[in-house]
C-alpha positions as CSV (number, residue, x, y, z in Angstrom):
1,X,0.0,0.0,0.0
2,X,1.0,3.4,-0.6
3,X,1.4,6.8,1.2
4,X,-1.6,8.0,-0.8
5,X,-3.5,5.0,-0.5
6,X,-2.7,4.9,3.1
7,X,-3.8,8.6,4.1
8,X,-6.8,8.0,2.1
9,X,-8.0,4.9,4.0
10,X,-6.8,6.2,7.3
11,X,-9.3,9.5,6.7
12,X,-12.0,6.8,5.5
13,X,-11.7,4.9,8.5
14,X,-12.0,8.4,10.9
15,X,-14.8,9.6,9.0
16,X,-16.7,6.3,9.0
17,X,-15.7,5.6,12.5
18,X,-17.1,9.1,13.4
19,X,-20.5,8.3,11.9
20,X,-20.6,5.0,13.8
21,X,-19.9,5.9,16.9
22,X,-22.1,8.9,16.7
23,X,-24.7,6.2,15.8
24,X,-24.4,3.9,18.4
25,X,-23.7,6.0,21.1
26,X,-27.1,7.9,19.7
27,X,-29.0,4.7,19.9
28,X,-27.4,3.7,23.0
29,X,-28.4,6.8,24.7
30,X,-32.0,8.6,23.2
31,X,-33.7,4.9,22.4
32,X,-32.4,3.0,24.8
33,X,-31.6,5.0,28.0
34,X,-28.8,2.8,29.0
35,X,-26.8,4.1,32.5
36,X,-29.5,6.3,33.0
37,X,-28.0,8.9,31.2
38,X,-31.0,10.5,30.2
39,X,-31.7,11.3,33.7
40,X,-28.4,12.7,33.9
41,X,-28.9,14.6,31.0
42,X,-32.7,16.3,32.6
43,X,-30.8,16.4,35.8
44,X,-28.6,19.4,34.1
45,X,-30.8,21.3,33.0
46,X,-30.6,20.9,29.1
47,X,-33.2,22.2,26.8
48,X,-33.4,19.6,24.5
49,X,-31.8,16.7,26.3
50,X,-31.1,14.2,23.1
51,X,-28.0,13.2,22.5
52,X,-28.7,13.0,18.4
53,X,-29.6,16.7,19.2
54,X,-26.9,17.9,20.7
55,X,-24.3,15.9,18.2
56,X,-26.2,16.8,14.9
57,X,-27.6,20.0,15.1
58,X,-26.7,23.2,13.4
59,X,-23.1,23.7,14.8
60,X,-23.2,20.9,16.9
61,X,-20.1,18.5,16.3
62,X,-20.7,16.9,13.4
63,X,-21.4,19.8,11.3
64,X,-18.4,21.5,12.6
65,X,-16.6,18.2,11.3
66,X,-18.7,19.4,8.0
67,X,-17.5,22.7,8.0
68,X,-14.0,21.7,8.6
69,X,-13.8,19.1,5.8
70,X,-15.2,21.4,2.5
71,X,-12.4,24.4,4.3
72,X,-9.8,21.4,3.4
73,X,-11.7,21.0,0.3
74,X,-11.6,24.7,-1.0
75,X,-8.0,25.2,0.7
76,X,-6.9,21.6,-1.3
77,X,-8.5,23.0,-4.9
78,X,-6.6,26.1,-4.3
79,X,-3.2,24.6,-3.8
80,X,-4.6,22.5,-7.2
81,X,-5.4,25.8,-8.9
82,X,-2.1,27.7,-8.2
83,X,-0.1,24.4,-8.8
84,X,-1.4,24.3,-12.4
85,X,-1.2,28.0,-13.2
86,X,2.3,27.9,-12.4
87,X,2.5,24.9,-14.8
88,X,0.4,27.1,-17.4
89,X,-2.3,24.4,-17.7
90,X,-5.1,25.2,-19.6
91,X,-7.4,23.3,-17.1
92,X,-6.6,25.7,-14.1
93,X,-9.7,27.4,-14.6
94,X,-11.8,24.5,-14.0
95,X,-10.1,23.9,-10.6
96,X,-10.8,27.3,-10.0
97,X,-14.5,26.6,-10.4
98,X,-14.8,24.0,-8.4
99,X,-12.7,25.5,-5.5
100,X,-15.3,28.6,-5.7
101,X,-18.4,26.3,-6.2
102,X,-16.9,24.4,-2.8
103,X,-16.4,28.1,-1.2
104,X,-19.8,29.1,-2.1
105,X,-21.0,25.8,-0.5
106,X,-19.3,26.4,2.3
107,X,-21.0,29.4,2.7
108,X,-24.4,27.7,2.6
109,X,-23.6,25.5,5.2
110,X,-22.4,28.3,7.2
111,X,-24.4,30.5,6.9
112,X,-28.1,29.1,5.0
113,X,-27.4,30.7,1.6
114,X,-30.0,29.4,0.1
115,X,-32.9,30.1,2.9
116,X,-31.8,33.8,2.9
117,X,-32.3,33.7,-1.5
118,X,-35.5,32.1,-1.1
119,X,-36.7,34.4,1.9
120,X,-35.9,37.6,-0.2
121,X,-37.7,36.5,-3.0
122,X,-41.2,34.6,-2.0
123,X,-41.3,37.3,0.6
124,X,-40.8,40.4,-2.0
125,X,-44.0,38.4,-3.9
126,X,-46.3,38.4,-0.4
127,X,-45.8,34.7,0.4
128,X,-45.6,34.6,4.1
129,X,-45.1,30.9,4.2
130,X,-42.8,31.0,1.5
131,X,-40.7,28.2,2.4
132,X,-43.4,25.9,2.1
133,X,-44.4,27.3,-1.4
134,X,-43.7,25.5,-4.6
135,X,-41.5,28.2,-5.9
136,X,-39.7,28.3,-2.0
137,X,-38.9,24.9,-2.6
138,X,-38.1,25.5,-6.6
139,X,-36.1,27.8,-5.4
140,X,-33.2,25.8,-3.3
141,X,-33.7,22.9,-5.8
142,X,-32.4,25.6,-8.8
143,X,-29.3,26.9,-5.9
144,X,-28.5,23.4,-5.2
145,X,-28.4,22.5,-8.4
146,X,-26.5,24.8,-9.5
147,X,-23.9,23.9,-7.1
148,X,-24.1,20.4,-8.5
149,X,-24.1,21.4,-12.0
150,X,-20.3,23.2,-11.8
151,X,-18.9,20.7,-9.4
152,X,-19.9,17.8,-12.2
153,X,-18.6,20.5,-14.9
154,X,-15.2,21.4,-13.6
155,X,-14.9,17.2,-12.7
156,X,-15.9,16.3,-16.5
157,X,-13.5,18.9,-17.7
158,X,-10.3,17.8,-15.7
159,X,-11.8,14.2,-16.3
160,X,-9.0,13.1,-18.0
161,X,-6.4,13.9,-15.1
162,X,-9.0,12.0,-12.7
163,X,-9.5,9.4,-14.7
164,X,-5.6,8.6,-14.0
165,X,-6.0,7.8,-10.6
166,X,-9.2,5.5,-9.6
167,X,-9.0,6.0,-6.1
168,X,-9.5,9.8,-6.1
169,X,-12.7,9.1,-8.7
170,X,-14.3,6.9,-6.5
171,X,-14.0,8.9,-3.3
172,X,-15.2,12.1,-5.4
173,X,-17.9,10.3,-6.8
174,X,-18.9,9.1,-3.8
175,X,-19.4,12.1,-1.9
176,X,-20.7,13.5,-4.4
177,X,-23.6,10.9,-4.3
178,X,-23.6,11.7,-0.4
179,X,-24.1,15.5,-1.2
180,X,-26.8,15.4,-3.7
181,X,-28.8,13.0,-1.9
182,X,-28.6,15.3,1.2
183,X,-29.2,18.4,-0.7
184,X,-32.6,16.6,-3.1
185,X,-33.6,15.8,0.7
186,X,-33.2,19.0,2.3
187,X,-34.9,21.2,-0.7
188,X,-37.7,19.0,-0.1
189,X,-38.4,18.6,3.1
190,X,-41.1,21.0,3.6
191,X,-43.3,19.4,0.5
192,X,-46.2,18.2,2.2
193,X,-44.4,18.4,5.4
194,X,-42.9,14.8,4.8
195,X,-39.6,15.6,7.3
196,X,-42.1,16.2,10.0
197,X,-44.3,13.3,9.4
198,X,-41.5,10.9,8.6
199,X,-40.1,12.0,11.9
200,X,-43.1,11.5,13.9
201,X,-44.3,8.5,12.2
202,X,-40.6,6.8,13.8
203,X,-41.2,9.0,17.5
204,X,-45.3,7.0,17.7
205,X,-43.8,3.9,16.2
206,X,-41.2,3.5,18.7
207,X,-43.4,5.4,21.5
208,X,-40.4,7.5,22.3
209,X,-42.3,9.6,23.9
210,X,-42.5,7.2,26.8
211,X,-39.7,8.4,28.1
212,X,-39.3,12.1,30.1
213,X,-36.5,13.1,27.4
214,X,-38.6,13.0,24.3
215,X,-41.3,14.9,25.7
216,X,-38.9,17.3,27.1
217,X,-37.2,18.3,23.9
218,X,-40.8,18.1,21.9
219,X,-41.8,21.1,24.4
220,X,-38.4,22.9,23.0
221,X,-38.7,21.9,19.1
222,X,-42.0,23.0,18.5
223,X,-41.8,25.9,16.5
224,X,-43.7,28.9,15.3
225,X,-43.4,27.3,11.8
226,X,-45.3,24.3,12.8
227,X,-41.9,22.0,12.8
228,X,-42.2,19.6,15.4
229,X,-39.4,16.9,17.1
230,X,-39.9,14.8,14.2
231,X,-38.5,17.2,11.5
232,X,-35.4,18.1,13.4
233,X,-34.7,14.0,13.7
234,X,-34.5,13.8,10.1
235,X,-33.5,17.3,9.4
236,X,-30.3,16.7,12.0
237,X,-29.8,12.7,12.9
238,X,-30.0,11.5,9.4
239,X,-29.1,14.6,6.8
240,X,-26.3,15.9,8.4
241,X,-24.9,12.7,8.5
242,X,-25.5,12.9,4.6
243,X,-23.5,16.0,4.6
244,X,-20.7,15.1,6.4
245,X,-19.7,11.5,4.4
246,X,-20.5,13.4,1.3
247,X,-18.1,16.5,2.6
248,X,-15.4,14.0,3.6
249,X,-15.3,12.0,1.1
250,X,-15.4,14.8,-1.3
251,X,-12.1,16.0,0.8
252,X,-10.0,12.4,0.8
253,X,-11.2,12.9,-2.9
254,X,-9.5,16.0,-3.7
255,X,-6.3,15.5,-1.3
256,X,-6.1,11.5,-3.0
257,X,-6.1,13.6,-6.6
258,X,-3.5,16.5,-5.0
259,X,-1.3,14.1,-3.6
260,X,-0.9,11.6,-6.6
261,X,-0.6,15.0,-8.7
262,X,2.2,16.1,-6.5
263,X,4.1,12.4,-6.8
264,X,4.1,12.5,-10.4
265,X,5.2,16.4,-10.7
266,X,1.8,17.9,-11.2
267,X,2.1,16.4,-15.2
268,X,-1.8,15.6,-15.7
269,X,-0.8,13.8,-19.1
């Protein structure tokens, strides 16, 4: 095995291992109460006193982890990008797109890109529940889609380089796959209110609500939107873990393709 192939499975095995853990300490924990540690966790005091909460939620750990991963991404494609400018590749630009497509996704992550876009407009036509609206949802569909349109366009232009080294493609690929299917889910979720619904329908199922925790954070997640517990389990337990194997893989994708690039003098013939 090599040096690349070896960093590339060690970050594999982290990110997995991550997830897993997450997981299982998640089941463990909210469906299970073993220890007690749900009693510990009403005991302090904490307003919504799930563990998936507190791991998945916005700027909770995992999407830290998230964050982290597409600012190696972006800071990755710009070593890329100035590596073939000084080599006066006629490709650079196309690394420069997708580092800016990855810095612009970054920024949606960060900072809800898309929810401020689709705000300004449905509310500048009168639609008070805009995000619910056909066009509201239209709306992030056409943004994320975009995003996923110039990633796949700067990777079928430098296709050629990629295509040299398997490993990279698969991992990009891969994440890729991870990414849209997070995004297709998250520009949907308000469509007939199927997040909340789902959500619920795995809450009565389970009759999680049996237990002081789940009643607890219910009384905290109810919103003035109408969003109950049951959106924010699939809008946090299962799509940010989406987000973060597409991110990281997207990462060991991109420092794979920069490391093999490096080895063999940053010659993409």
């Amino acid at each position: 095995m090599t040096r690349i192939e070896r960093t590339g499975r060690i970050l594999l095995i982290a990110l997995l291992a991550y997830i897993a853990l997450a997981y299982i300490v998640v089941l463990a924990v909210d469906f299970f109460n073993l220890f007690n540690i749900q009693g510990m966790l009403l005991d302090r005091g904490i307003e919504v006193p799930l563990l998936w909460y507190l791991l998945f939620a916005e700027e909770g750990p995992t999407e830290i982890l998230q964050y982290l991963a597409n600012i190696a991404s972006v800071f990755t494609l710009g070593i890329l990008t100035g590596a073939m400018l000084v080599k006066k590749n006629p490709l650079t630009r196309y690394y420069l797109i997708f580092g800016v497509t990855m810095a612009l996704l970054l920024l949606e992550d960060t900072g809800n890109l898309r929810h401020m876009i689709r705000s300004t407009i449905t509310h500048s036509l009168g639609l008070e529940d805009g995000f619910r609206s056909l066009l509201g949802i239209g709306i992030e569909f056409v943004i994320y889609g975009l995003f996923g349109f110039l990633m796949l366009f700067s990777l079928y232009k430098i296709r050629h380089v990629v295509f040299r080294f398997p490993r990279a493609l698969k991992f990009l690929l891969a994440g890729y796959a991870f990414y849209a299917l997070a995004a297709v889910l998250s520009a949907s979720r308000n469509f007939m209110n199927w997040y909340s619904n789902l959500g619920e329908a795995i809450i009565e199922g389970l009759n999680l609500r049996s237990m002081q925790t789940w009643v607890v954070a219910g009384d905290a997640l109810t919103d003035e939107f109408g969003r109950r517990l049951g959106f924010f389990l699939i809008d946090t337990l299962f799509e940010e873990a989406l987000e973060l194997l597409g991110a990281g893989l997207i990462f060991i994708g991109l420092l794979t393709l920069l490391l093999s690039l490096r080895y063999s003098g940053f010659e993409d013939k």
